[in-house]
C-alpha positions in Angstrom: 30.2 108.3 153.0 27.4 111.1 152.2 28.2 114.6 153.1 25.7 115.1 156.3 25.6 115.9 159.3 24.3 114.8 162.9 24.1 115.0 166.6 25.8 112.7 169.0 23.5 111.6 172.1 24.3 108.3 173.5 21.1 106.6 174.5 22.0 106.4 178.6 21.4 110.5 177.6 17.8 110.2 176.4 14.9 111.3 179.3 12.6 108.8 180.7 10.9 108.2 183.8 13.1 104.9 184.9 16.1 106.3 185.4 18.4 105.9 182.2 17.9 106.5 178.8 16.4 103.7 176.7 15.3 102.4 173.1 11.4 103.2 173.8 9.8 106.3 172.9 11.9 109.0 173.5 14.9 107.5 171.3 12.1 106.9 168.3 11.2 110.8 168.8 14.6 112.0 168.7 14.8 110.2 165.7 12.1 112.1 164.6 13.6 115.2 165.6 16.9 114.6 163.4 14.7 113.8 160.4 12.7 117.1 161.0 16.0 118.8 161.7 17.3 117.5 158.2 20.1 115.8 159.9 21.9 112.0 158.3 23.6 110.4 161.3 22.9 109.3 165.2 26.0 109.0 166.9 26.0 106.5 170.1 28.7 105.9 172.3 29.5 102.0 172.6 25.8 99.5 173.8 28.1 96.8 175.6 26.8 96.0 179.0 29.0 98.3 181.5 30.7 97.3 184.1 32.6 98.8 187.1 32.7 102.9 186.5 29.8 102.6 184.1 31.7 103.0 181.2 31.0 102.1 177.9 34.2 101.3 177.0 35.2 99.2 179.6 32.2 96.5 178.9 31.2 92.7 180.1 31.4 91.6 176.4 31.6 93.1 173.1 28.9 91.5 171.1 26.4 91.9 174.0 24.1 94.7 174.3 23.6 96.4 178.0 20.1 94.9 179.8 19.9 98.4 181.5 18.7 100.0 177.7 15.9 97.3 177.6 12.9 100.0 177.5 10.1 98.5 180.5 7.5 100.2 178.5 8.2 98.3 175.9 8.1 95.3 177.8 5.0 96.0 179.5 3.2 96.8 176.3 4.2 93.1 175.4 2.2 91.6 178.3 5.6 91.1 180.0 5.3 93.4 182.8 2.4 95.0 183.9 1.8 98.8 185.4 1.8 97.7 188.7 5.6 96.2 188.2 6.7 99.4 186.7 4.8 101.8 189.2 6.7 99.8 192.1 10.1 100.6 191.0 11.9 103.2 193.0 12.1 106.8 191.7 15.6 108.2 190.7 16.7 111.2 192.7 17.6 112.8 189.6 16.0 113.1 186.4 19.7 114.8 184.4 21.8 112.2 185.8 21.6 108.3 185.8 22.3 106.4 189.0 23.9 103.3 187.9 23.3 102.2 191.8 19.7 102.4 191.9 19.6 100.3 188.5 22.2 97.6 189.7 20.1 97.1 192.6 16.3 96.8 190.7 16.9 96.7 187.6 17.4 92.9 187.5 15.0 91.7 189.7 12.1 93.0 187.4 13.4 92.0 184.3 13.8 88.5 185.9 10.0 89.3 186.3 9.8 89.5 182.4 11.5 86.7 182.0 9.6 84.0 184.1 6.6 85.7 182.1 8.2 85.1 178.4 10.3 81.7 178.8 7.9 79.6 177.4 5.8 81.9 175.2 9.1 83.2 173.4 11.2 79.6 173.7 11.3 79.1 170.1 12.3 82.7 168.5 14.7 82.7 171.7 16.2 79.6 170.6 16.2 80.9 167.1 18.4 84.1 168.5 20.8 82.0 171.0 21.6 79.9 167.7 22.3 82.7 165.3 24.5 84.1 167.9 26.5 81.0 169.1 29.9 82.5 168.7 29.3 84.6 171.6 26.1 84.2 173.7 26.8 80.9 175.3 29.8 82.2 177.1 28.6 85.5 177.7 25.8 83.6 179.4 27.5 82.1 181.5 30.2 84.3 182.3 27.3 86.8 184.2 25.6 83.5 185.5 28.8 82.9 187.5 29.6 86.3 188.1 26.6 86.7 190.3 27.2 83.7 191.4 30.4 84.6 192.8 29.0 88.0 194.5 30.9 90.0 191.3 34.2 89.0 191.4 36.1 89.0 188.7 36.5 85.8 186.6 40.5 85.6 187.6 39.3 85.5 191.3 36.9 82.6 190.6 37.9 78.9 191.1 40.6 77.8 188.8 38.9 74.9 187.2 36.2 77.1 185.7 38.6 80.5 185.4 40.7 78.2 183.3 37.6 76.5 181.8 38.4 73.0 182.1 36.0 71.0 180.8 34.1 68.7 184.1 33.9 72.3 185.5 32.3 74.1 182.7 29.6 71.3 182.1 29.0 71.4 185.6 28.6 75.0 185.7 26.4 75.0 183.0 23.8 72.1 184.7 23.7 74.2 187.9 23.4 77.5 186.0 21.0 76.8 183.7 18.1 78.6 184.5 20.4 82.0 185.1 22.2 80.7 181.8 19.0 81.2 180.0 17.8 84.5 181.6 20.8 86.7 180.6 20.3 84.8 177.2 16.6 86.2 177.5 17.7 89.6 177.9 20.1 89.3 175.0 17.0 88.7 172.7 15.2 91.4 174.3 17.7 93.6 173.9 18.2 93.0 170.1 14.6 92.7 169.4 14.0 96.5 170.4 18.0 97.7 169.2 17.0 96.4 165.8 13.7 97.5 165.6 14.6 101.4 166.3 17.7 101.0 163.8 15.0 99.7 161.3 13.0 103.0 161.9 16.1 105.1 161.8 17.1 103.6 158.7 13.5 104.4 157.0 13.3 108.2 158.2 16.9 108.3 156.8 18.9 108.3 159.6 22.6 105.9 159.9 23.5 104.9 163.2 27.3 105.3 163.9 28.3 102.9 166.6 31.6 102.8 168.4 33.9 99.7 169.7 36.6 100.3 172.1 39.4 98.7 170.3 40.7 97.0 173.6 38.3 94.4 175.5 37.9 94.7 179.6 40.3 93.0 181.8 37.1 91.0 183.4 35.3 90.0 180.6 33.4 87.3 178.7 35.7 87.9 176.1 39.0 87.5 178.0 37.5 84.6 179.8 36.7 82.6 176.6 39.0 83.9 174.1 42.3 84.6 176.6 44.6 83.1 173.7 43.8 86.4 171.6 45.3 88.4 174.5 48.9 88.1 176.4 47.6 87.1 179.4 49.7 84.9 181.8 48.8 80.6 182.8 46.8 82.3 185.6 44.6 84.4 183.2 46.5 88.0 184.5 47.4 90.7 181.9 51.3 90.2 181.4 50.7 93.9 180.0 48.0 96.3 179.7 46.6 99.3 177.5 46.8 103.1 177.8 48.1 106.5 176.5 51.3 108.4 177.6 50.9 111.5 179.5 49.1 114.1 176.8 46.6 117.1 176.5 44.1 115.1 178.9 46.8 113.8 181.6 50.0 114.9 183.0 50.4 111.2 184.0 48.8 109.9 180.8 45.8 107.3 180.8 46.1 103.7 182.4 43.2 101.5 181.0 44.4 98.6 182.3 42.9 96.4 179.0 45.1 93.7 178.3 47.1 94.1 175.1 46.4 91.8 172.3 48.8 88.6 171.4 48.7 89.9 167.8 50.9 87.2 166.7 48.1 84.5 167.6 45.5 86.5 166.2 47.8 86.5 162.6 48.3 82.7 163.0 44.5 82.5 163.4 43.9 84.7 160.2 42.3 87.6 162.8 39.4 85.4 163.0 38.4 86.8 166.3 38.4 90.5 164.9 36.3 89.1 161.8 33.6 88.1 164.4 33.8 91.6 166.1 33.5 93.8 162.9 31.1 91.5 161.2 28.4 91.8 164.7 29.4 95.7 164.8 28.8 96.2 161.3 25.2 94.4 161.7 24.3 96.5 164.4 25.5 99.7 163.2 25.6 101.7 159.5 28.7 102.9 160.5 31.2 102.1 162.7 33.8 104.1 164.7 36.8 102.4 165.8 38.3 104.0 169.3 42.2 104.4 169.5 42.7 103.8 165.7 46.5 104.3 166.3 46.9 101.3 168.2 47.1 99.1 165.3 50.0 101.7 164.0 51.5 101.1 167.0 50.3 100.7 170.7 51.6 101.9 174.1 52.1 98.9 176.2 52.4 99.1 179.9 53.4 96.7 182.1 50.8 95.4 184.4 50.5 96.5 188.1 51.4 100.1 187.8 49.9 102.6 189.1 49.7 105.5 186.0 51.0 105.3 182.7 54.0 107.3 182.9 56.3 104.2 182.1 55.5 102.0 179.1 56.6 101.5 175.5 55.1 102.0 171.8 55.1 98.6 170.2 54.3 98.1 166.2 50.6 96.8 165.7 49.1 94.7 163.2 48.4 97.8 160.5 47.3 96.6 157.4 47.7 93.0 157.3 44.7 93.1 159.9 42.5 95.7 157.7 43.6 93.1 154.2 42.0 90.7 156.6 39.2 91.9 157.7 38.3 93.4 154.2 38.3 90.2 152.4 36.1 88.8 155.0 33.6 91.2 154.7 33.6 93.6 152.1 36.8 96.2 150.4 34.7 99.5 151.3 33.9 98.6 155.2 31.9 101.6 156.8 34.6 102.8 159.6 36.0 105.8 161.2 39.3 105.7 162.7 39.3 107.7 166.3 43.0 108.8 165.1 43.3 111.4 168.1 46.3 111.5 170.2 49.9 111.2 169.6 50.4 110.9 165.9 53.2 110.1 163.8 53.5 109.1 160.2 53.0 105.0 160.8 49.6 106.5 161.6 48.6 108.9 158.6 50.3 106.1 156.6 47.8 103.7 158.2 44.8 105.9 157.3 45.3 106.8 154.1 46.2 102.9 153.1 42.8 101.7 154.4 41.1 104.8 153.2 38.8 105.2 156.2 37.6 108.4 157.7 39.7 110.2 160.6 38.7 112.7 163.1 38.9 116.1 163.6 38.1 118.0 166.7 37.8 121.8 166.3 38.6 122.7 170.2 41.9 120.9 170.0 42.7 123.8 167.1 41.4 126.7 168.7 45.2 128.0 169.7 46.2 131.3 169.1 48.4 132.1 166.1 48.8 128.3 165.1 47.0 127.0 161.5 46.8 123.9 163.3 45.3 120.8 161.3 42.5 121.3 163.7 40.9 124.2 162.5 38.2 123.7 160.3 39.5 125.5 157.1 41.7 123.0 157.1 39.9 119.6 157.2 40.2 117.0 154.3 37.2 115.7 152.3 37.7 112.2 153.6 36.8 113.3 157.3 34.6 113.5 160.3 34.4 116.9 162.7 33.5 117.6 165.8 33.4 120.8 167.7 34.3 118.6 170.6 33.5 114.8 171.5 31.9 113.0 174.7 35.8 113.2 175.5 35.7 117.1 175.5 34.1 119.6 177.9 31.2 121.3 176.4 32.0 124.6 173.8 30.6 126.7 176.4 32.4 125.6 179.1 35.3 125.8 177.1 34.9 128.9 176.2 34.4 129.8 180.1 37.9 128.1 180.8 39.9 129.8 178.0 42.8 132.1 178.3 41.3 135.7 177.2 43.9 134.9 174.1 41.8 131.5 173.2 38.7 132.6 173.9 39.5 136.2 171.7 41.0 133.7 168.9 38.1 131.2 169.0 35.3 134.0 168.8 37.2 135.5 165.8 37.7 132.8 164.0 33.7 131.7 164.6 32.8 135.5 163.9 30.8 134.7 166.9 28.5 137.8 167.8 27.8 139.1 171.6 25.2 136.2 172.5 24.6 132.4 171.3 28.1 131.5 170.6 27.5 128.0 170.4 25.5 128.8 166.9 28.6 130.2 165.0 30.9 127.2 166.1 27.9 125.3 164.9 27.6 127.4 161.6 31.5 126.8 161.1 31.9 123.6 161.8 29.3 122.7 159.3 30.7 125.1 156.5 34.1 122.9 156.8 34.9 120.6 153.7 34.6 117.6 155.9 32.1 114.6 154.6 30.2 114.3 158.4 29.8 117.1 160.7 28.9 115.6 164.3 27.7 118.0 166.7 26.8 116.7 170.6 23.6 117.5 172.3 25.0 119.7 174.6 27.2 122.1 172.0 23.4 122.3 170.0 22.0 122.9 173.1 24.4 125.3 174.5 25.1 123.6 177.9 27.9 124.1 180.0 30.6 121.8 182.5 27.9 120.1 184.4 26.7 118.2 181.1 29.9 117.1 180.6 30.0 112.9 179.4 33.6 112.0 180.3 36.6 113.7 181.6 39.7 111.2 180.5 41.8 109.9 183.1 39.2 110.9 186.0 37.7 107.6 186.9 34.5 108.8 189.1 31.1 111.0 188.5 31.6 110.2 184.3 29.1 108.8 182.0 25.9 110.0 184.1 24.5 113.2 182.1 20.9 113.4 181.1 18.0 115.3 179.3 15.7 116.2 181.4 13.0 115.8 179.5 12.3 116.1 175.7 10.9 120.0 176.0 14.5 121.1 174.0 13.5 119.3 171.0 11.5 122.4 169.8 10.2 123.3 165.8 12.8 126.5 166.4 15.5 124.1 167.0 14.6 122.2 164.1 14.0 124.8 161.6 17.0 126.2 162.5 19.5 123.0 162.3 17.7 122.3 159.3 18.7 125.6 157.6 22.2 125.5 158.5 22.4 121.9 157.1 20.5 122.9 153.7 22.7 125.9 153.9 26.2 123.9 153.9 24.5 121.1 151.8 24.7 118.4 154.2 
């Protein structure tokens, strides 16, 4: 990977008027902005449909992409909505934060609107689409079909003909869904259509997408429902054990996913052909793409389902490299992947990384202890890595800095040779001068923003995932011209 640099801003992030970010016009000017501000990468946060919480790692499917990203301008310049469609929808209370509410409750029922306009004009590329994606679509399909169907319950609550998927039941489910069948295949192809077409003007001002996958799938999803023998999930479809982290820096009690675990010894027996399919539709959608929890193919923490934290579990070996031999002869020796190797490390893991020879992480706040050369600190960074000030996992620099001990925050402005004002700057200005390949800085560390912009606080499972831009007023030619000099400056 190229020695560069970029800003991570999931797309829920960008301003516009409908009450979540989208791929219309602001993401193509942002784009614009990172080309002006000499920067390489766009890093997104995972683009599966969300589920309960609203995060993206806990998503409906992981080859689909979330409806709620569909831009209705877009749309509307395509004949399929009008202004009168868009003018009735309801305004958000808040511009700087979505309301996943609001968009549950419209959101739907005009693209529906879209869709009764573009079935039959748009049958034959749609068809085209739904048989280029067969693996997947089908059953993703008609996993949301029944899920509304069923008033949102989850698929191990439904009927245990189709929760077990017997045939009579499926083919019946599929006659009397049909028409819903066919709409959340529309939005699919909707989605895609505009996804691919930003990426392709990304791509031609310069600019490589890194994506993200959550290494685990959700409990209730299309991919547990159709795919349950790649998971250890018991005859009634219910996780036998489930994913998380050990108490740690973010958790006293640690983290409970919930996720089942993978049946790793089916997925060996199967040559990892499930995981093939994943990489190979993450790697078209993205340049690059981050892997989430890396060390879990090291060696996992398993927990057994039904508790209520993750204080009791136990590590269990993982796959390691007979997955990565797999997956590389399937699609290519130099794959384009960064391992999220955060967390509790050990030597199975650096062993892990080195062997496939992918990228790790390296978060600058998690170093900024006094008296300690951790591994953390910039200074200290291999060649073969990404950095981060801080992640979407991490509270913004400046809120940091706010909650520091006077002896972190005197050690952290020392080592930045940060001056009286602008802090954010000289973390920025260090972080870039660091030996690693990729410097990722997020939105609100360039901007300077404080605990309110905040994306996620692990182990806290309400008010995440909702920050916003305002508007797109902070993308100024100062801002540019000075991200660009810093990047020239570091030669990134």
């Amino acid at each position: 990977m190229q020695r560069g640099s970029g800003i991570l801003l999931h797309i829920t992030s960008l301003p516009g008027p409908y009450g979540i970010g989208t791929m219309g016009k602001e993401a193509y000017a942002f784009v614009d902005f990172l080309q002006n501000a000499k920067q390489t990468y766009w890093q997104i946060l995972p683009l599966g449909p969300t589920s309960y919480g609203n995060s993206p790692y806990q998503s409906f499917s992981t080859f689909a992409g979330n409806p709620y990203l569909i831009d209705l301008d877009l749309l509307a310049e395509s004949g399929a909505l009008t202004k009168e469609d868009l003018a009735a929808l309801p305004h958000p209370a808040s511009l700087e934060q979505v309301d996943y509410g609001m968009l549950f409750a419209h959101r739907f029922a005009l693209l529906k609107k879209a869709w009764l306009h573009d079935k039959e004009i748009l049958a034959e590329e749609i068809a085209t689409f739904r048989t280029k994606n067969a693996y997947w679509i089908e059953n993703y399909g008609m996993y949301m079909a029944l899920k509304f169907e069923s008033g949102q319950q989850s698929y191990q609550n439904w009927d245990a003909s189709i929760r077990l998927r017997q045939p009579d039941a499926m083919a019946d489910a599929f006659l009397r869904l049909k028409d819903d069948i066919d709409f959340w295949v529309y939005l699919q192809y909707r989605f895609f259509e505009q996804w691919n077409a930003l990426k392709t003007y990304a791509n031609e001002k310069g600019i490589s997408i890194i994506g993200d996958i959550p290494i685990y799938v959700a409990e209730d999803s299309a991919d547990a429902w159709a795919h349950h023998e790649v998971l250890m999930l018991d005859e009634d479809r219910l996780p036998l054990q489930v994913a998380g982290c050990p108490p740690d820096y973010f958790s006293e009690k640690g983290q409970l996913w919930g996720n089942p675990i993978y049946n790793w010894t089916a997925l060996k027996a199967q040559n990892y052909e499930w995981w093939i399919a994943r990489m190979r539709a993450a790697l078209s959608m993205y340049d690059i793409v981050r892997i989430d929890h890396f060390r879990a193919f090291s060696a996992y923490y398993s927990i057994p389902y039904g508790r209520e934290d993750a204080v009791v579990g136990e590590w269990i070996p993982g796959p390691g490299m007979d997955l990565f031999h797999a997956l590389k002869g399937a699609l290519g020796e130099n794959l384009p992947i960064i391992a999220e190797d955060l967390g509790f490390m050990d030597d199975g893991v650096r062993n892990l990384l080195r062997d496939t020879g992918f990228p790790g992480m390296k978060v600058m706040q998690f170093g900024l202890v006094p008296d300690e050369n951790s591994e953390y600190l910039p200074h200290n960074y291999p060649k073969n890595s990404v950095s981060y000030i801080g992640t979407h996992d991490n509270i913004p620099l400046c809120g940091w800095l706010e909650d520091a001990s006077d002896a972190e925050r005197e050690f952290a402005l020392r080592y930045a040779r940060a001056g009286q004002h602008n802090h954010h700057w000289s973390f920025i200005e260090t972080l870039l001068a660091s030996p690693a390949d990729i410097s990722i800085i997020t939105m609100q560390d360039l901007l300077g923003l404080g605990k309110p912009s905040r994306m996620n606080t692990p182990a806290i499972p309400d008010g995440n995932w909702c920050w916003r831009l305002k508007d797109m007023s902070c993308f100024t030619a100062d801002l540019e011209n000075k991200l660009s000099t810093l990047t020239r400056t570091f030669s990134r």
